[in-house]
TORTIRO-885699 format. One record per residue (C-alpha): x, y, z. Coordinates in steps of 0.2 Angstrom, whole numbers, plus 5000, padded with zeros to 4 digits. Example, Ala and Ser with C-alpha at 12.3 -4.5 7.8 and 13.67 -1.06 7.14 Angstrom:
// residues 2
506249785039
506849955036
END
This chain:
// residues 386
500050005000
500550164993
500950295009
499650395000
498450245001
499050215020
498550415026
496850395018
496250275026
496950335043
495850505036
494450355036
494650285052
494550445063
492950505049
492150345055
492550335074
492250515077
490650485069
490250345079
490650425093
489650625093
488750585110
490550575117
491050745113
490450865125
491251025121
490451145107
492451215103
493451255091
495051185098
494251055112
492651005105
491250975091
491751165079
493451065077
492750925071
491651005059
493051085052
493950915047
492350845041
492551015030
493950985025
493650795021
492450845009
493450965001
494750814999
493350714989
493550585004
491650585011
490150665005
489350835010
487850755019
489350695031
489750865034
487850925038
487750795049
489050875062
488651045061
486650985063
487650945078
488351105083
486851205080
486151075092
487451115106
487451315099
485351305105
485451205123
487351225131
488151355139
489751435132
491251525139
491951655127
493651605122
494351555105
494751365110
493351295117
492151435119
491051565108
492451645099
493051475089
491351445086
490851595077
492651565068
492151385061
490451465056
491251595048
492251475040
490751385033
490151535025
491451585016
491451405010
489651425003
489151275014
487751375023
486751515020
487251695025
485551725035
486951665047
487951795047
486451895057
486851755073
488951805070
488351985071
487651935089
489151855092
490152015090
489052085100
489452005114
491151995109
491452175108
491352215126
492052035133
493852065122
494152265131
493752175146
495052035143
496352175139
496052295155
496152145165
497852085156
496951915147
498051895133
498051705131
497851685113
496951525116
495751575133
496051775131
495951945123
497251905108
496151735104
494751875101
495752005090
495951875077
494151825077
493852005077
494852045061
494151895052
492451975057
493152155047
492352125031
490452115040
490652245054
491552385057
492452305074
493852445073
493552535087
493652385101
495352335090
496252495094
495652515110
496252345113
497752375106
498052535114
497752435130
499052315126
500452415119
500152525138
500552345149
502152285140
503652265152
505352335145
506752265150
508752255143
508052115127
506752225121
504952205126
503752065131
502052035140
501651955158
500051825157
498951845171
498351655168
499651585172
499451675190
497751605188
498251435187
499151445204
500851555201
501451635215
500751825217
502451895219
502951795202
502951895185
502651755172
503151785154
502651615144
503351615126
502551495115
501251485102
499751455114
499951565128
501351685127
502451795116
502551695101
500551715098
500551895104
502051915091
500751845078
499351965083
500252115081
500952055064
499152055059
498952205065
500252305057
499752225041
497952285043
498552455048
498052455066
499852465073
501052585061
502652555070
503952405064
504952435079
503652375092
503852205084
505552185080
505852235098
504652095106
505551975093
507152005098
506451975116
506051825111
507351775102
508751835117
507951705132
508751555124
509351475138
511351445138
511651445156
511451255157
511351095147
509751095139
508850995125
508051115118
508251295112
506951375122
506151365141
504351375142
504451515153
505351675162
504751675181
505351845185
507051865175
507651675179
507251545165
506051395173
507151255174
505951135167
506551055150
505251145135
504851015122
504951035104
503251045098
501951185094
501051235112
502751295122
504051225114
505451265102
504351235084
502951355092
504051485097
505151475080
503651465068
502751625071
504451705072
504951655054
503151695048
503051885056
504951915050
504551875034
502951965029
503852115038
505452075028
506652085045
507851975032
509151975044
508151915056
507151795047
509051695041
509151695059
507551605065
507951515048
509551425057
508851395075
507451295064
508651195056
509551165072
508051095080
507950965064
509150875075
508050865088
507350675088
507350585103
505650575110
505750595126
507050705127
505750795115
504250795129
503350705114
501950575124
500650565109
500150605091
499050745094
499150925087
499651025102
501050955111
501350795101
501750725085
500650805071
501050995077
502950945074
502650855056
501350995050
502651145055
504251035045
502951025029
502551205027
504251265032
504751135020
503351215008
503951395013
505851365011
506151215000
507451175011
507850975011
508450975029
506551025032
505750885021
506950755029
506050825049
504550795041
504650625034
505450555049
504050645061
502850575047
503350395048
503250405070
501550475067
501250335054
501950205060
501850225080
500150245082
499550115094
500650175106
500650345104
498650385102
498050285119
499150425125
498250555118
497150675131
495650705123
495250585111
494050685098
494550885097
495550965086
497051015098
497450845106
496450725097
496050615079
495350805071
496750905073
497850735067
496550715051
496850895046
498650885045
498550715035
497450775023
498550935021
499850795016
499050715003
498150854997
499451004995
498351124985
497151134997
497151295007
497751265026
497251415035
496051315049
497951315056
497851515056
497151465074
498451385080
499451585074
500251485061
499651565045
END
C-alpha cells in the first residue's frame, strides 16, 4: 500500500470513529470540541473523501449544542472558535448567510467581553483577549469592529514590560492557574505567550492598526534573546521566564510551548515584515531543531496536534513548503513515519480523544493537508500559524 493509500484510510478511520462516537463529545469548541470536528469533516469533503451529507450531519450537531449548552467566550473551546468555524462555513458556501445575522450577535457579545480581557491583562491567545482579536479581524469584512481593535490594542501596547531584550508581556493566567502572586510569568510559545502575541500584532500591522515595525521587531528580539545557555538543555527554548530566571523545566519541541511553536510564528511575522536578517536567523535555529529526535527528550507522549506528533510534522511540511529546504522535508518524513507507524502506542496516550488540539481532528487535518497539498490550510491560522 502506497503511503498515499495508508494516510487515507487513517483520514477513514478517525471519519468513522468520530462519527460513531458524537454523543462522546461534549464540548461545542473550536479547539476542544464538536466546531473542530466539523472543520475536518469540511475539509474531508473538500478532499473528495466523504460526501457533504457527512458534513451536515455534524454541524446539525453543533447547532444542536449552539441551541441547549452554555458557552464560555474564548477562542478554544468557547463562543469565539465557534463563530470562527461558522464563519468558515460561510465563506465556503456550505450554509446560508442568514447566518451571518447569529455572528453579528456573536460580535456583539464579543465586543465588550475582548476590552474586558485586555483591562484585565487576558491575553492568552487560546482562553484570552488576543484569541478574540483574530476572530475580530476575520469578522472585518461584516462589521465595522475597529473601534474595540484599537482600544484593545492601545490597552496592550500600555502593559508591555521593557526590559534590557526588548519587550514582552506577563499572562495573568498563568497566575490564575496557581503561580505565585509575587511571580511575574512571561510564557513564550504559540498557545499562551509571546509567540501568539508576536502573531497578533503582525496582523495588525498588516491591517493598519499598529504603524510601527519597531514594536515587533523589539518583542521578537525578546524572544529570540531568552534562549537558555546557562545549562545543558535539550531544547532551544524554556517554556517560561518566572521573573528574570528561565524555569528549569525542560520545554519540548512541539507547537503549544516548545521550540517549533515559538520558531514558527517567528519565521512567519519576520518574513511578511521582511526583517531578512532576522528571518535567516529563526531560519538556522529551525534547522538546528531538525536534529531534535529523541522522544522523550522531545516531551513528545502522543500523536496529537498540540504538544505531540502531528503539530511537529505539519510545521516541517509548510516550512518545507515555505523554504524548499531538504533538511526540512527529511523532519517531516521521519515525524511522518512515528505518526504513521507508532500509532498504537502513541494515540491511547492522547488526552482528549475527539478535538482538534489533542485528538484524531486535529491529526486528520494535517493528513489530509499531506495528501492534498493544494488545498488551502488556513483552519491552522488558529493555532497563529498562518
Amino acid at each position: 500500500m502506497s503511503q498515499n493509500n495508508t494516510i487515507e484510510k487513517r483520514i477513514k478511520d478517525y471519519l468513522k470513529e468520530l462519527e460513531q462516537n458524537l454523543g462522546e463529545i461534549k464540548s461545542i469548541g473550536l479547539h476542544t470540541g464538536i466546531s473542530g470536528v466539523a472543520l475536518f469533516f469540511l475539509y474531508a469533503y473538500k478532499s473528495k473523501i466523504i460526501e457533504k451529507e457527512k458534513v451536515n450531519i455534524i454541524l446539525k450537531v453543533l447547532f444542536e449544542k449552539i441551541e441547549n449548552e452554555e458557552i464560555s467566550y474564548s477562542l478554544s473551546d468557547g463562543i469565539i472558535g465557534v463563530g470562527i468555524v461558522i464563519q468558515k462555513f460561510i465563506n465556503e458556501g456550505f450554509i446560508e448567510d442568514k447566518y451571518n445575522d447569529f455572528l453579528k450577535s456573536i460580535d456583539r457579545i464579543i465586543n465588550p467581553i475582548t476590552i474586558q480581557m485586555f483591562k484585565k491583562n487576558r491575553y492568552d491567545y487560546l482562553h484570552g483577549g488576543l484569541g478574540a482579536i483574530d476572530y475580530l479581524l476575520k469578522r472585518e469584512k461584516y462589521l465595522d469592529n475597529s473601534f474595540v481593535i484599537k482600544k484593545s490594542l492601545r490597552i496592550l501596547l500600555e502593559n508591555k514590560i521593557h526590559d534590557e531584550f526588548g519587550i514582552s508581556w506577563e499572562s495573568v493566567i498563568d497566575r490564575e492557574r496557581g503561580a505565585k502572586k509575587s511571580e511575574v510569568h512571561r510564557p513564550l510559545g504559540a498557545a499562551h505567550g509571546q509567540a501568539s502575541i508576536l502573531h497578533i500584532l503582525t496582523k495588525l500591522y498588516i491591517n493598519e492598526y499598529l504603524n510601527n515595525q519597531k514594536i515587533i521587531l523589539s518583542l521578537s528580539k525578546w524572544i529570540l534573546l531568552q534562549q537558555d545557555f546557562k545549562r545543558d538543555r535539550y531544547t532551544i527554548f524554556p517554556p517560561r521566564l518566572i521573573n528574570e530566571n528561565f524555569t528549569d523545566r525542560n520545554s519540548r519541541l512541539g507547537w503549544c510551548t516548545g521550540d517549533l511553536g515559538i520558531l514558527y510564528p517567528l519565521f512567519l511575522s519576520s518574513k511578511k515584515m521582511s526583517f531578512n536578517n532576522l528571518n535567516k536567523r529563526v531560519i538556522d535555529m529551525l534547522l538546528y531543531t531538525s536534529k531534535m529526535k529523541d522522544l522523550d527528550s522531545c516531551v513528545v507522549v502522543d500523536n496529537g496536534f498540540c504538544h505531540g506528533v502531528a503539530g511537529i510534522v505539519h510545521i516541517y511540511h509548510k516550512l518545507y513548503i515555505e523554504t524548499g529546504i531538504d533538511t526540512f522535508q527529511k523532519s517531516f518524513m521521519f515525524w511522518l513515519e512515528i505518526l504513521l507507524e507508532k500509532r498504537e502506542k502513541l494515540e491511547k496516550n492522547l488526552p482528549f480523544r475527539y478535538d482538534m488540539n489533542a485528538g484524531i481532528a486535529g491529526i486528520g487535518l494535517v493528513l489530509i493537508s499531506i495528501i492534498n497539498p493544494t488545498l488551502d490550510t488556513n483552519w491552522d491560522s488558529y493555532f497563529v500559524l498562518s
